[in-house]
C-alpha positions in Angstrom: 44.0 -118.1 -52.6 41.0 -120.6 -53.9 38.0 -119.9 -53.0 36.0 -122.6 -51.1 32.8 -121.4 -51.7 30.4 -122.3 -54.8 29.3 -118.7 -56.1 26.5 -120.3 -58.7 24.5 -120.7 -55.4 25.4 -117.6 -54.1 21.9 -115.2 -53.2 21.5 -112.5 -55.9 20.8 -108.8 -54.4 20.9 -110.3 -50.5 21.4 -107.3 -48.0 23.6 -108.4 -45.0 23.2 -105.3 -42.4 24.1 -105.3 -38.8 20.7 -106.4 -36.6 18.7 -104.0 -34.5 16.1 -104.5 -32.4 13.3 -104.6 -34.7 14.8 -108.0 -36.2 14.7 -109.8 -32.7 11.3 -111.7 -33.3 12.6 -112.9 -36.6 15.8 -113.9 -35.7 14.0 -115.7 -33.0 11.5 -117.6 -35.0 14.6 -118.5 -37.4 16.4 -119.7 -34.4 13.4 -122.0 -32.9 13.1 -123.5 -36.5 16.7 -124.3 -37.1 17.6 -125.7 -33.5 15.0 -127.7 -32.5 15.2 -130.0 -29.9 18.5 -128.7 -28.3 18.6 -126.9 -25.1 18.1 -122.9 -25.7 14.7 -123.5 -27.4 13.3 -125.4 -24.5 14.1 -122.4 -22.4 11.5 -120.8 -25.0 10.3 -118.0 -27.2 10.9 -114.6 -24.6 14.2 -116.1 -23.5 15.4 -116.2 -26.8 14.4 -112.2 -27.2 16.4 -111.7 -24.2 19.6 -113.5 -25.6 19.7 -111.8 -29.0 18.9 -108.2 -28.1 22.2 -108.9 -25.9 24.2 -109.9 -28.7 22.5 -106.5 -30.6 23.5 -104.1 -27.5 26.3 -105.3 -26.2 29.1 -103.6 -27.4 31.4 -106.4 -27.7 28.3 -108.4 -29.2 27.8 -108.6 -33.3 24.8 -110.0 -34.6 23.9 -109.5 -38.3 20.7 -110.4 -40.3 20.3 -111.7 -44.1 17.4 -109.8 -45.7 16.2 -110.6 -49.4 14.9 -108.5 -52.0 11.6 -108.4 -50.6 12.6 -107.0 -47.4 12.4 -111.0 -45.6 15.1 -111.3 -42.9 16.4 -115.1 -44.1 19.0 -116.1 -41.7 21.5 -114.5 -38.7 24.6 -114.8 -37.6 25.5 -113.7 -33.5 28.7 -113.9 -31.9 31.1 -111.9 -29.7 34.5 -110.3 -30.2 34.7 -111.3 -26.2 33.4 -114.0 -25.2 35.8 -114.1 -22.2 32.9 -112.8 -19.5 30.3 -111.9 -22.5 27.5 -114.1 -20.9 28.5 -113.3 -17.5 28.4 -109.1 -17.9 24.6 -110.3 -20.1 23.7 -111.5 -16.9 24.5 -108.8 -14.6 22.9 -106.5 -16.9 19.8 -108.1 -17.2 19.8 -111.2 -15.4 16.3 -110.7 -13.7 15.0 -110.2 -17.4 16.9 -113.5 -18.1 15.5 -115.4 -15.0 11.7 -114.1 -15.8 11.7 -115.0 -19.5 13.6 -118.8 -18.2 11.4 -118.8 -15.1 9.0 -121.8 -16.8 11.7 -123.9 -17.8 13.7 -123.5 -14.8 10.3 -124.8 -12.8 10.2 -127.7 -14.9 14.1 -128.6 -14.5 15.4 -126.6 -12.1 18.7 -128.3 -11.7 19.6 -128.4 -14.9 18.6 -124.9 -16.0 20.4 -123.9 -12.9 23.3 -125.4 -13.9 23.7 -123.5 -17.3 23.0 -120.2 -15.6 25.9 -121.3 -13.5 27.8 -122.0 -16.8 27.1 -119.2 -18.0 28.4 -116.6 -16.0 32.1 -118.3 -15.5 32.1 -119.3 -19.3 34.6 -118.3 -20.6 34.4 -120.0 -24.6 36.5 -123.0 -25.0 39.0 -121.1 -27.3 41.4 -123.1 -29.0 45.1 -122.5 -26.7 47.1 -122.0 -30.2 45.1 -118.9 -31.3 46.0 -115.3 -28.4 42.8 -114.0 -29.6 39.2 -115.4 -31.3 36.0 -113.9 -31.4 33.3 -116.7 -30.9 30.6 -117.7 -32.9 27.8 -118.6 -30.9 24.8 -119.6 -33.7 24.2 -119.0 -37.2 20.8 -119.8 -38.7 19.1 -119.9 -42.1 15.0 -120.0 -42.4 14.0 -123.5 -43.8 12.3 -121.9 -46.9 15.9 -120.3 -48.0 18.1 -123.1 -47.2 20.5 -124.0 -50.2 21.2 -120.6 -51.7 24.1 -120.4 -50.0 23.1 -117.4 -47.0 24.5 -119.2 -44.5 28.2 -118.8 -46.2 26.9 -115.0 -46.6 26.8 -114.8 -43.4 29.6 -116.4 -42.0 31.9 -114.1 -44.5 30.1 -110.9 -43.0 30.7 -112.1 -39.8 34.0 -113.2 -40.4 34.4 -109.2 -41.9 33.3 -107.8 -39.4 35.6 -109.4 -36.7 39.0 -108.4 -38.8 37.3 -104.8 -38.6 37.2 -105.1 -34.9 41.1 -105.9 -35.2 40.3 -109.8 -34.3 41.4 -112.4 -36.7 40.1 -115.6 -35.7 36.8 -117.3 -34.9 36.0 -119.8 -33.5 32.5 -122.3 -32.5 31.4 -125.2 -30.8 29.1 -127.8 -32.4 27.6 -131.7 -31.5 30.0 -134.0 -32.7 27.3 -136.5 -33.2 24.2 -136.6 -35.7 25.1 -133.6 -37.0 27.2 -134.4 -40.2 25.3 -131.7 -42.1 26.4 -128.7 -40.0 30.0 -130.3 -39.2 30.5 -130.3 -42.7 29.3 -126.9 -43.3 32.2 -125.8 -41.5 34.5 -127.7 -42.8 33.5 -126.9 -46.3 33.5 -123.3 -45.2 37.4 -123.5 -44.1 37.2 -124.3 -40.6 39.5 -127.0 -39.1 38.8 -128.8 -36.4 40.6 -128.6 -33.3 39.7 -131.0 -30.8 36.3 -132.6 -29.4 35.6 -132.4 -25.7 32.8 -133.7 -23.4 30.5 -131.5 -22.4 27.9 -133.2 -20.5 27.0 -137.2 -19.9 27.0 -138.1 -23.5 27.1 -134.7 -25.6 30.3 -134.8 -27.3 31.4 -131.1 -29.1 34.2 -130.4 -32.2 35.7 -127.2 -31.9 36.6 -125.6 -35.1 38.8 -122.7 -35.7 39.4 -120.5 -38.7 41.8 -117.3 -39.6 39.4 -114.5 -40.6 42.8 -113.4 -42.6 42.0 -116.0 -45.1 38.7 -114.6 -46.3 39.8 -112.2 -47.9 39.5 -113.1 -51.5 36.1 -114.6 -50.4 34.7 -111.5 -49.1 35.8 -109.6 -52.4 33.9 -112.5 -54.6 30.9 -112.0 -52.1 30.6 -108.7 -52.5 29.5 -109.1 -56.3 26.3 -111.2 -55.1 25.9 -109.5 -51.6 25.1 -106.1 -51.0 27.0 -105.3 -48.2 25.7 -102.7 -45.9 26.6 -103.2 -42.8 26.6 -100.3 -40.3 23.7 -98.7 -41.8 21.5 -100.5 -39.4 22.5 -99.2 -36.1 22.9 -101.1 -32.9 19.6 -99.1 -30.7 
């Protein structure tokens, strides 16, 4: 197989290692700078913590952390080999702690942050119908200050790794449809293919991409002379 990625921008000596809680506040911050604008940030900063130490303890939950040379977590990648009932089982766990850290945004728009919570616990990810099984992939982020040397693609092959490990050999995502050519590309550029686009609310329309974690494989073996791989030695705690 060809590989689609472009290894002269690949990080030198980046450690991709499964997150713990430690890296929440980073992964955070990451997240608030890459997403701005949409609708998780506005729910702020503690809400976020709450989010991402799910996808860390949740055992159905993966969330993995780019660190550089210097010990600098750079990027993340979370997602879930379940995402049938994921969010929903989140919120039974620790859906007060959820409600608490939300509880100034849902004062401000209480319908609407209502609604999502509703969402939430029936969603169910809008998996393509041609795959049996996918694992989703809910965000991936890179700090600003290490965009373009090719971590996000890191990333996405660890986490891509990691679900074939877990015996689950496709993945797929949700993104805007609209103003958002860079990250639409990304995927597509990354070997994603795009399934359908869907309505999700008033005027948001989503693609839905899919991709075989089979195919990686030849990727993940070029990686690995850039990457050091490490993941498990970071336990989930």
């Amino acid at each position: 197989m060809t590989s689609r990625y472009d290894y002269s921008v690949m990080p030198c000596n980046l450690k991709v290692i499964s997150a713990n809680r430690s890296h929440v506040d980073a992964v955070v911050q990451i997240h608030l700078d890459a997403f701005k604008g949409f609708f998780l940030e506005s729910l702020g900063r503690r809400f976020l913590r709450e989010l991402y130490r799910g996808f860390i303890v949740e055992p159905s939950g993966i969330c993995l952390v780019a660190i550089s040379i210097d010990g600098i977590v750079t990027g993340f990648v979370a997602g879930t080999i379940q995402p049938e009932g994921f969010f929903r089982r989140l919120l039974q766990r620790r859906g007060f702690a959820f409600l608490w850290a939300g509880a100034a945004s849902f004062l401000r728009h209480p319908i609407r942050v209502g609604r999502k919570f509703v969402f939430a616990i029936h969603y169910r990810g809008e998996k393509p119908t041609n795959v049996s099984s996918a694992a989703l992939l809910s965000s991936i982020g890179v700090a600003p200050e290490a965009k373009g040397k090719g971590i996000g693609r890191a990333l996405l092959a660890s986490f891509c790794e990691e679900t074939r490990k877990a015996g689950v050999l496709n993945i797929f995502l949700t993104t805007d449809r609209d103003n958002n050519e860079l990250v639409n590309t990304f995927y597509r550029v990354n070997g994603f293919q795009l399934n359908s686009s869907f309505l999700k609310e008033r005027d948001r329309w989503m693609n839905l991409y899919s991709r075989s974690c089979a195919e990686i494989d030849q990727d993940i073996k070029e990686i690995s002379t850039n990457i050091i791989y490490s993941l498990g030695s970071s336990s989930k705690c």
